[in-house]
C-alpha positions in Angstrom: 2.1 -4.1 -39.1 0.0 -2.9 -41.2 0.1 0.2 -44.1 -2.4 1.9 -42.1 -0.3 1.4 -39.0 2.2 2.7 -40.8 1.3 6.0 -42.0 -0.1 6.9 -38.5 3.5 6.3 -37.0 4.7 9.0 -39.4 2.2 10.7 -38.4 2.7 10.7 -34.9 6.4 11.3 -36.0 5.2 14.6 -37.2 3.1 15.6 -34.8 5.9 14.7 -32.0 8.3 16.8 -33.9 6.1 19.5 -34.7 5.6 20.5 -30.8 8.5 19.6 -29.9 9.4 22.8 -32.2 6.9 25.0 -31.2 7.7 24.4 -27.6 11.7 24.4 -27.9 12.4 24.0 -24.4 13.9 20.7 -23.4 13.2 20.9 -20.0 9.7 21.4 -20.6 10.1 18.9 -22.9 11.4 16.2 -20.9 8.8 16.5 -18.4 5.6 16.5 -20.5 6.8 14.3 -22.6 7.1 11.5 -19.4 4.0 12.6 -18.2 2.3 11.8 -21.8 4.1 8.6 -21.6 3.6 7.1 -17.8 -0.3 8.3 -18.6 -0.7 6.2 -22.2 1.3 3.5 -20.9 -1.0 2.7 -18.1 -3.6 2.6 -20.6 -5.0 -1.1 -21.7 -4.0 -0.4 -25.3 -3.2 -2.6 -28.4 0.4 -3.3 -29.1 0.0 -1.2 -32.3 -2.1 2.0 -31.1 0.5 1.6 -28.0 3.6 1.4 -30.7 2.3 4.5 -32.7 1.8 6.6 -29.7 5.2 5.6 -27.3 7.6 4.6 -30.1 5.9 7.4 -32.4 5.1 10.4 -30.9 6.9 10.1 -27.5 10.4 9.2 -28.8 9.9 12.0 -31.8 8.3 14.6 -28.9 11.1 14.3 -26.7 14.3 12.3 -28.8 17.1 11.8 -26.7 19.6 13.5 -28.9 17.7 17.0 -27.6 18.0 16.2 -24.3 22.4 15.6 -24.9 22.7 18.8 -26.9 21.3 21.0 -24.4 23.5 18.9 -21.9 26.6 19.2 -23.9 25.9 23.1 -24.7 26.0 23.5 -20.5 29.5 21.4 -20.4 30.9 23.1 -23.5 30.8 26.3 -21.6 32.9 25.2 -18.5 29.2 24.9 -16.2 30.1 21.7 -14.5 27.9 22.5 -11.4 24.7 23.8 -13.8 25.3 20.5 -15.7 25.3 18.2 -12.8 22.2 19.7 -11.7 20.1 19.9 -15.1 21.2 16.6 -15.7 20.0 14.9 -12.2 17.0 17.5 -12.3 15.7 16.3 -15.9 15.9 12.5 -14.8 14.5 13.0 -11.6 11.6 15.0 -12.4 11.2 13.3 -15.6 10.3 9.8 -13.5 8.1 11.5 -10.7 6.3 13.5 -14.0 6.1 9.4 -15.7 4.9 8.4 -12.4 2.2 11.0 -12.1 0.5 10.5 -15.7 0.2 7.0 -14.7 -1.3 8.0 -11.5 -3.2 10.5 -12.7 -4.6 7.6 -15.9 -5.6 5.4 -13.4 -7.4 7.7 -10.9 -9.5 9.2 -14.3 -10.4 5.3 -15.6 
């Protein structure tokens, strides 16, 4: 990859990060960050605009580790019945949101 490559990772990295702060909800977050996934994978892309964008900005937007905080905050409070429904909620509506940006990438090209 090259230097230019490179530096627009980080900055997707930051720009990921950045809303993911401003928005600070990880439901929200889970969903339109698989939307903004399913809808630039579907795109015909090059591996390294595809890279920056999915490994860049998706993964920084909506990092895993957010998703097990808010999950552990639920269980850490004796919630078992709120965590077993976030937790199945998130996933589920997390792949119908992935499904629908690829839907909704192919209808517009």
């Amino acid at each position: 990859m090259k230097i230019k490559n490179f530096i627009f990772l980080l900055l997707s990295c930051y720009a990921g990060t950045f809303l993911r702060l401003i928005i600070n909800n990880n439901f929200i977050i889970s969903i339109l960050g698989s939307f903004f996934f399913g809808y630039i994978f579907s795109k015909k892309l090059s591996y390294s605009k595809q890279q920056i964008l999915l490994s860049g900005f998706c993964s920084c937007f909506t990092s895993f580790s957010g998703y097990i905080y808010f999950l552990y905050k639920i269980l850490n409070k004796g919630e078992l019945i709120k965590f077993f429904v976030f937790s199945n909620s998130i996933i589920i509506l997390s792949l119908l949101s992935m499904l629908f940006g690829y839907w909704i990438s192919r209808k517009i090209t």
